[in-house]
Gaussian input, Z-matrix of N, CA and C with variables (Angstrom, degrees):
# hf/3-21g

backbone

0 1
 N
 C     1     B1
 C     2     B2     1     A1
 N     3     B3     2     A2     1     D1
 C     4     B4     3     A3     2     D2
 C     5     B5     4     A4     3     D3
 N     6     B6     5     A5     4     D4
 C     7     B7     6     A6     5     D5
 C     8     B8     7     A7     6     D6
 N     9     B9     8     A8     7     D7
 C    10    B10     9     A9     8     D8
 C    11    B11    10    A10     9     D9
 N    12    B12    11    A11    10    D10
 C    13    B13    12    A12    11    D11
 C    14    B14    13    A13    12    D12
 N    15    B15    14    A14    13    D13
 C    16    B16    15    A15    14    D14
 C    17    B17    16    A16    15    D15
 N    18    B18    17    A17    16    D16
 C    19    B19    18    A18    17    D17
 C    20    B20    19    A19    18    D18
 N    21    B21    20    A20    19    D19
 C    22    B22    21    A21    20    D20
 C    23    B23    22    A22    21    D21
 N    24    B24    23    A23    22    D22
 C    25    B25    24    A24    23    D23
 C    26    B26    25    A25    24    D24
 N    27    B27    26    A26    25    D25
 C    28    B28    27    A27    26    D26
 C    29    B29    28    A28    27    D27
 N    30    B30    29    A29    28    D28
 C    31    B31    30    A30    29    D29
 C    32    B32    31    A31    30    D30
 N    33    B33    32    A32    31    D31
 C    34    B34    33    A33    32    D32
 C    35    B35    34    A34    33    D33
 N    36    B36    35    A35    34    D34
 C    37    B37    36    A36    35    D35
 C    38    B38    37    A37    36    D36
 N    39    B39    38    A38    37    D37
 C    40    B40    39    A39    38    D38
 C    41    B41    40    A40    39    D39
 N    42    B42    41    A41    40    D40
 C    43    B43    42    A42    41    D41
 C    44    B44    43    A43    42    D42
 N    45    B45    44    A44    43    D43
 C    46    B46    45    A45    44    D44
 C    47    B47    46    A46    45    D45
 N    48    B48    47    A47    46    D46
 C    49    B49    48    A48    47    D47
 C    50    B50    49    A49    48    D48
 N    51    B51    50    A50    49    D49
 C    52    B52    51    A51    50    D50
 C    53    B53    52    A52    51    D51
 N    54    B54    53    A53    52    D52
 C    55    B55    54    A54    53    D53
 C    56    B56    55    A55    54    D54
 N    57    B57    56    A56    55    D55
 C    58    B58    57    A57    56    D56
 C    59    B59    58    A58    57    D57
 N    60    B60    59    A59    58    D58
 C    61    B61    60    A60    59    D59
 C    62    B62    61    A61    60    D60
 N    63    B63    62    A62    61    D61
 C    64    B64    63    A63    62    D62
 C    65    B65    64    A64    63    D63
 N    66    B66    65    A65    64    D64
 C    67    B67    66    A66    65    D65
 C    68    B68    67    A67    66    D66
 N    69    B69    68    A68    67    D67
 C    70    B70    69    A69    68    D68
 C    71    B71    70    A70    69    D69
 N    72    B72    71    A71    70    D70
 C    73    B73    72    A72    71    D71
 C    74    B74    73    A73    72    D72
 N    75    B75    74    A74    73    D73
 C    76    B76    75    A75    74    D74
 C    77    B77    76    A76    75    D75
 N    78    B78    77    A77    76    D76
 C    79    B79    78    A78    77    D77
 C    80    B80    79    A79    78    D78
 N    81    B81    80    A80    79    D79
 C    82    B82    81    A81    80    D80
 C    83    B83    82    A82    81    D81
 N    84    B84    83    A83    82    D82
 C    85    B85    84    A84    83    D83
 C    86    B86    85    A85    84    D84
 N    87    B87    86    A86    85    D85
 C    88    B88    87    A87    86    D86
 C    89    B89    88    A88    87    D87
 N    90    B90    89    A89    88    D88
 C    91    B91    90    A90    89    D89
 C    92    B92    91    A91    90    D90
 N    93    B93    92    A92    91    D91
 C    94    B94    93    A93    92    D92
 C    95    B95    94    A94    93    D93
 N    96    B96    95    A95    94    D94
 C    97    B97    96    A96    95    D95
 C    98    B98    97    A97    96    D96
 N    99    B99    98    A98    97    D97
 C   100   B100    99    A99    98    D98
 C   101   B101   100   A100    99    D99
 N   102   B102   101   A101   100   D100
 C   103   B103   102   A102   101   D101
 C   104   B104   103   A103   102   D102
 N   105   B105   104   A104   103   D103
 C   106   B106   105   A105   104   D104
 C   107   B107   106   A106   105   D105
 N   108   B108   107   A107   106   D106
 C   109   B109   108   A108   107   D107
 C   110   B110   109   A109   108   D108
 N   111   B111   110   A110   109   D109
 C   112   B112   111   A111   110   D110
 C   113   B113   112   A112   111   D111
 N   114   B114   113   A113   112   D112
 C   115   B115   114   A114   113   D113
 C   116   B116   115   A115   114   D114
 N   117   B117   116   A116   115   D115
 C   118   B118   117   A117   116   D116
 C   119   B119   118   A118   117   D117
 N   120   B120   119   A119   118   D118
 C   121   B121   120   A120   119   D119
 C   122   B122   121   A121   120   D120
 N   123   B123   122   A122   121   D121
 C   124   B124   123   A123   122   D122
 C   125   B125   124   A124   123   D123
 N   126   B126   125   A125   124   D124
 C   127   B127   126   A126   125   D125
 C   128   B128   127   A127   126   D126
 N   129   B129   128   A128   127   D127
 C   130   B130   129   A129   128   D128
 C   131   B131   130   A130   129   D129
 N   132   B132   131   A131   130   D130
 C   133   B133   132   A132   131   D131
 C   134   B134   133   A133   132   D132
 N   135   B135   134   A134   133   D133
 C   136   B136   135   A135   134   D134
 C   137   B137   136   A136   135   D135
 N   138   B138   137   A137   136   D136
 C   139   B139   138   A138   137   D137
 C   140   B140   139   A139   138   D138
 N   141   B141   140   A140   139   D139
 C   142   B142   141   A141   140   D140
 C   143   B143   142   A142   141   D141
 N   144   B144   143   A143   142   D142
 C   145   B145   144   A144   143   D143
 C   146   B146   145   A145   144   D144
 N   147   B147   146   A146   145   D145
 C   148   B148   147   A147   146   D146
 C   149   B149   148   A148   147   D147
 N   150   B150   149   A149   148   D148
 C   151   B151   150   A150   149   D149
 C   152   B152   151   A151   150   D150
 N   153   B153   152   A152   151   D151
 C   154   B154   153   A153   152   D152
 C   155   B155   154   A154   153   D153
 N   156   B156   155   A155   154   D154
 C   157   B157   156   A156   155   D155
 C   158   B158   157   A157   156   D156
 N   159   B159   158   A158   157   D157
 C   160   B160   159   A159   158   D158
 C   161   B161   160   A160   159   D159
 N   162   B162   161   A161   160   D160
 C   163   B163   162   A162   161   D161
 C   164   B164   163   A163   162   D162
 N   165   B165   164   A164   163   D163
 C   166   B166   165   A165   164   D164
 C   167   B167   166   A166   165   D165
 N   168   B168   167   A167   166   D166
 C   169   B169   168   A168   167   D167
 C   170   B170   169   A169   168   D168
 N   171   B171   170   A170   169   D169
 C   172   B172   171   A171   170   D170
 C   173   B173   172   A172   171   D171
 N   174   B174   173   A173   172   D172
 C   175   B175   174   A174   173   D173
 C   176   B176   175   A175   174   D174
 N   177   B177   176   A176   175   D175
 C   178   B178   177   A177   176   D176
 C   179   B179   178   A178   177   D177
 N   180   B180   179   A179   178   D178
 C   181   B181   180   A180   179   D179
 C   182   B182   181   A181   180   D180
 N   183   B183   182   A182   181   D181
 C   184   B184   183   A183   182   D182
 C   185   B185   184   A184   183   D183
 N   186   B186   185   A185   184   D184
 C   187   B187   186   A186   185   D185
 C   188   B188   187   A187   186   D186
 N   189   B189   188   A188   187   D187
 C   190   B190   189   A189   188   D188
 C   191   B191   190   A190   189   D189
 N   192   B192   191   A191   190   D190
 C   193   B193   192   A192   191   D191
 C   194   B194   193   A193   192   D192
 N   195   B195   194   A194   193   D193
 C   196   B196   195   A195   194   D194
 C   197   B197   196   A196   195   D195
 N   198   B198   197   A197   196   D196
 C   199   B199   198   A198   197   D197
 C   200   B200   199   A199   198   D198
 N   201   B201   200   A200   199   D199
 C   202   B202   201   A201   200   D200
 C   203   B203   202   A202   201   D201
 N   204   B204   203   A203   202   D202
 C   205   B205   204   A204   203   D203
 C   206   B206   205   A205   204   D204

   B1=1.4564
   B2=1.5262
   B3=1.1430
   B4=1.7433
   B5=1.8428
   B6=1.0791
   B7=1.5376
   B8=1.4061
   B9=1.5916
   B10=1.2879
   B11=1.5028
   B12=1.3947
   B13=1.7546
   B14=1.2288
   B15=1.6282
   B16=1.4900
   B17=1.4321
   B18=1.4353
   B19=1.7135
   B20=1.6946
   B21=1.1103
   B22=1.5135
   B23=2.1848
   B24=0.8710
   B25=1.5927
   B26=1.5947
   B27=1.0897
   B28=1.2153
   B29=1.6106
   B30=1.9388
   B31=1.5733
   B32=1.3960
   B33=1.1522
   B34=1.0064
   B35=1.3753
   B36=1.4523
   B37=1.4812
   B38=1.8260
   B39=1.4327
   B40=1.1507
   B41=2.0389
   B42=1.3397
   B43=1.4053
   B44=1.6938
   B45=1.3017
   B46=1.5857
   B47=1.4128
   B48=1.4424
   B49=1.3758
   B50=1.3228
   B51=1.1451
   B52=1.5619
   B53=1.7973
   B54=1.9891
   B55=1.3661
   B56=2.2408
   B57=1.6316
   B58=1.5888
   B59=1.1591
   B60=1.0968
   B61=1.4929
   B62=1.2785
   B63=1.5606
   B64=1.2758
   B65=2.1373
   B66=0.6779
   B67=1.6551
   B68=1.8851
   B69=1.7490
   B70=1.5423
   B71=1.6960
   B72=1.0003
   B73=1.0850
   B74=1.1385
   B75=1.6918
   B76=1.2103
   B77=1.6050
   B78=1.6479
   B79=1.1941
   B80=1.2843
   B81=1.2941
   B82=1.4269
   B83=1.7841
   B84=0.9597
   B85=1.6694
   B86=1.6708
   B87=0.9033
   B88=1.8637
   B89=1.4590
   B90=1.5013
   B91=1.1784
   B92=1.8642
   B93=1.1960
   B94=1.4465
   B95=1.2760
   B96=1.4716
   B97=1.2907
   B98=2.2359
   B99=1.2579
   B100=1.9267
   B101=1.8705
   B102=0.9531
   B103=1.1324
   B104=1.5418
   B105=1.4955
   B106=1.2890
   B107=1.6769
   B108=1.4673
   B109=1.9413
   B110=1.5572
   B111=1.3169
   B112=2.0737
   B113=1.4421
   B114=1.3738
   B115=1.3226
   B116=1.4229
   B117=1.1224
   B118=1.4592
   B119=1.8797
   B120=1.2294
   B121=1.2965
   B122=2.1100
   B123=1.6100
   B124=1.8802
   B125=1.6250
   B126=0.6791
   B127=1.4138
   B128=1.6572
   B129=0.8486
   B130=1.8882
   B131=1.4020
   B132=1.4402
   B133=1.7109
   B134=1.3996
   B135=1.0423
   B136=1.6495
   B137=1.1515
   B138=1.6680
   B139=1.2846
   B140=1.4611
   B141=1.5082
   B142=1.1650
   B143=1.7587
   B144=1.2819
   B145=1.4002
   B146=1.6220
   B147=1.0796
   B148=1.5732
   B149=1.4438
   B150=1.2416
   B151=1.5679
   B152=1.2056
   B153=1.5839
   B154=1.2269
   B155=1.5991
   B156=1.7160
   B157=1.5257
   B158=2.1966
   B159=1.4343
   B160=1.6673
   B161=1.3630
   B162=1.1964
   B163=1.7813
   B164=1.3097
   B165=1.4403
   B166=1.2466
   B167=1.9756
   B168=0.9143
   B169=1.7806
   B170=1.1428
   B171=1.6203
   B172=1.2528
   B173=1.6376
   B174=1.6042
   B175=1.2412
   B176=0.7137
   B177=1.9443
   B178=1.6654
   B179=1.6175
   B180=1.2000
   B181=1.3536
   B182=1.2295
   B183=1.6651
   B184=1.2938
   B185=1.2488
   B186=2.2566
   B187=1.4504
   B188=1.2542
   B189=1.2633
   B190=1.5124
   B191=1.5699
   B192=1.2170
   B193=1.4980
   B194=1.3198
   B195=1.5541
   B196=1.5578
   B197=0.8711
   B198=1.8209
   B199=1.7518
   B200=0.9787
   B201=1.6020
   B202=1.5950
   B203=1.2051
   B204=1.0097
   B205=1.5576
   B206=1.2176
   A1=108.71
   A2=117.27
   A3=124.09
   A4=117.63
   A5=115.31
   A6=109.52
   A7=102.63
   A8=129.55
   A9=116.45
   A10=134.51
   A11=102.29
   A12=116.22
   A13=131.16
   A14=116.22
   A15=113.05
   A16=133.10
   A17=105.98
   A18=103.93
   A19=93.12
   A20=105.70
   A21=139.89
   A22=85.38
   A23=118.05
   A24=112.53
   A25=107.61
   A26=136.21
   A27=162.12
   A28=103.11
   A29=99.74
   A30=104.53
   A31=116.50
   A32=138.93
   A33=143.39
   A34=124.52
   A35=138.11
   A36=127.66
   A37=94.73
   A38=95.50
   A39=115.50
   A40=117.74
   A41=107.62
   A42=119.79
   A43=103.79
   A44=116.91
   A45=116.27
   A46=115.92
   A47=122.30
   A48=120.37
   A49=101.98
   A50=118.54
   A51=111.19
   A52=97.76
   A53=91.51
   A54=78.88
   A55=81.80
   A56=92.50
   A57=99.27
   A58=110.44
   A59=127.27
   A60=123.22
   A61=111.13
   A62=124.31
   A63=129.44
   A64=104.11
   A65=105.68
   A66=110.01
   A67=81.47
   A68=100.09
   A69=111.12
   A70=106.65
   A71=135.27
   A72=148.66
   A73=96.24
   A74=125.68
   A75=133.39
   A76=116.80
   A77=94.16
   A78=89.76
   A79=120.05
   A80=111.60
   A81=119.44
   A82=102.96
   A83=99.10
   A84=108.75
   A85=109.62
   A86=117.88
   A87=126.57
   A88=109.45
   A89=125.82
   A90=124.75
   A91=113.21
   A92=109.44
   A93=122.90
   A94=138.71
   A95=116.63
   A96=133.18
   A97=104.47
   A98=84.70
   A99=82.14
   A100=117.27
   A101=121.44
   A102=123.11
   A103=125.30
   A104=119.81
   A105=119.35
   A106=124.78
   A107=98.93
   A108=122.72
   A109=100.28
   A110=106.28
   A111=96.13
   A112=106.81
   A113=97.19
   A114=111.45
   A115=113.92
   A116=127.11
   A117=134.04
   A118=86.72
   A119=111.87
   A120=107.94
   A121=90.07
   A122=98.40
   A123=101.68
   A124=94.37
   A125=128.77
   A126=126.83
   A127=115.00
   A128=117.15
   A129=121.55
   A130=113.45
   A131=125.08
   A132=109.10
   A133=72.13
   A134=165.19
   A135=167.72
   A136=123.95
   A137=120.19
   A138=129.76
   A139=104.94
   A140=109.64
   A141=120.54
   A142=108.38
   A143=129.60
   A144=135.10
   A145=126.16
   A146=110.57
   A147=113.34
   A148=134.25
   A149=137.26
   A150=130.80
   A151=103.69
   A152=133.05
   A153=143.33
   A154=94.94
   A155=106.65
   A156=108.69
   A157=118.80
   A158=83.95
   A159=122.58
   A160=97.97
   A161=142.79
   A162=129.17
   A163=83.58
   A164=98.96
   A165=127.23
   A166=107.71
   A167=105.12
   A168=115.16
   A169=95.89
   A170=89.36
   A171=123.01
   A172=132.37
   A173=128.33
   A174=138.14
   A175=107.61
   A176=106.43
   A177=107.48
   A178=135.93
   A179=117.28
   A180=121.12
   A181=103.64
   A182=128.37
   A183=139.61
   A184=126.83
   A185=99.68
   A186=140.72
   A187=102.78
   A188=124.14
   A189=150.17
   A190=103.34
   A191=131.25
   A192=146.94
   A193=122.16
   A194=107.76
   A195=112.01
   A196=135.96
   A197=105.55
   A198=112.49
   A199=115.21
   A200=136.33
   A201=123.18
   A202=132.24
   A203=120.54
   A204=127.75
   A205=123.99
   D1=138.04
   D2=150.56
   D3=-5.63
   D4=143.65
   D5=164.45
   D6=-78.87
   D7=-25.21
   D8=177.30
   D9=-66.11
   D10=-25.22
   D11=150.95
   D12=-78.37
   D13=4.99
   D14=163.66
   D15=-94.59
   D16=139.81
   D17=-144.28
   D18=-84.11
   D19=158.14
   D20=-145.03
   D21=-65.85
   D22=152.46
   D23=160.61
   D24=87.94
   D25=-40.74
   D26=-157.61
   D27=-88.16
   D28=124.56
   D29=171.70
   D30=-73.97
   D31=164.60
   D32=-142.26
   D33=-166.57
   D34=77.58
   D35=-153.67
   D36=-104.38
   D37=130.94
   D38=-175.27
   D39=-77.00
   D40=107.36
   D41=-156.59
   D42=-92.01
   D43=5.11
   D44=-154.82
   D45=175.12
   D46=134.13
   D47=169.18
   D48=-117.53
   D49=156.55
   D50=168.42
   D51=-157.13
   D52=174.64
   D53=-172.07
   D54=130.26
   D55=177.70
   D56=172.83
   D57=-75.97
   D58=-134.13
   D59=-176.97
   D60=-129.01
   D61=-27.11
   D62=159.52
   D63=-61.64
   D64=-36.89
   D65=-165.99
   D66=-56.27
   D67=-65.55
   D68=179.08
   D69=-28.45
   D70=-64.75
   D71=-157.15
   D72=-58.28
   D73=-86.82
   D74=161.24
   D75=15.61
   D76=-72.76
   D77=-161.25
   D78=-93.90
   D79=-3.51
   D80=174.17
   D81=-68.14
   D82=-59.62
   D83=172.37
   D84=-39.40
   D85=-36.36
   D86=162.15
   D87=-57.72
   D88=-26.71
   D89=-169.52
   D90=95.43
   D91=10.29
   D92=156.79
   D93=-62.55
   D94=42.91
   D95=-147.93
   D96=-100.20
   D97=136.49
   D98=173.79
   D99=-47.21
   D100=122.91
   D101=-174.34
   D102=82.91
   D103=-11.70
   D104=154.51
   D105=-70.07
   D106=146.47
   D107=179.35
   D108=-47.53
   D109=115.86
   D110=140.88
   D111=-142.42
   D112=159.00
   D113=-176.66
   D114=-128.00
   D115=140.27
   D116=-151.77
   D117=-103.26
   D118=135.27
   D119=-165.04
   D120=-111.53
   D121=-51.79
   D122=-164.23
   D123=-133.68
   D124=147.18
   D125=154.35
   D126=-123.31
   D127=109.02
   D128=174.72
   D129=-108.76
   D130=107.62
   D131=164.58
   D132=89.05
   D133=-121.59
   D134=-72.52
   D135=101.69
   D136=-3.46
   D137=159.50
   D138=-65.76
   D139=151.54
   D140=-164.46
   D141=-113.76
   D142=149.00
   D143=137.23
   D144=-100.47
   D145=70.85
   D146=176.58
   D147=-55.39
   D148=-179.44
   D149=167.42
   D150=-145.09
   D151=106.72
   D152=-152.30
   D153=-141.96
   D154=137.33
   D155=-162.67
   D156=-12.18
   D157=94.19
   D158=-176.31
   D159=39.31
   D160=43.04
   D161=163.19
   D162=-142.35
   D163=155.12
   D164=-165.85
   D165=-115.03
   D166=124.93
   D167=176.97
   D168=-134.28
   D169=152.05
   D170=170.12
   D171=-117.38
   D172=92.72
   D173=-164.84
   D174=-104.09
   D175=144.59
   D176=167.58
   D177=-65.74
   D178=-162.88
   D179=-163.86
   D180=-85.98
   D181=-30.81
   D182=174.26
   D183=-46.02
   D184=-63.30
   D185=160.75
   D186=-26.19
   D187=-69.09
   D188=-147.35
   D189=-89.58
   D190=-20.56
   D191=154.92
   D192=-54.67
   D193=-26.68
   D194=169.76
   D195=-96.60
   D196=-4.69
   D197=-171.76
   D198=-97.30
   D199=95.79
   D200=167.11
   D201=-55.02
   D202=132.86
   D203=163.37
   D204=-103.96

């Protein structure tokens, strides 16, 4: 599923990036890597506040549209 359907609190191992390949990049460079932890911290609107190895970001609804879990 989407990171945007994952409920708030909940670990989360990331199964998929998708997207172009710069987007790929992007977010790998965030620490969005296959098989790395996130944790959905807030979700508002579908923008996200995540917690990805101990720093916390905040991606849009789009961003967050490509990451399977």
């Amino acid at each position: 599923m989407p990171l945007t359907l994952a409920k708030q609190g909940e670990t989360n191992i990331i199964k998929r990036v998708g997207g172009k390949e710069e987007t790929k990049k992007f977010l790998e460079s965030l620490g969005f890597i296959i098989g790395g932890s996130v944790i959905v911290i807030s979700a508002i609107g579908g923008n996200l506040i995540v917690n990805i190895k101990d720093s916390r970001i905040a991606i849009g609804k789009d961003m967050a549209s490509k990451i399977i879990v």
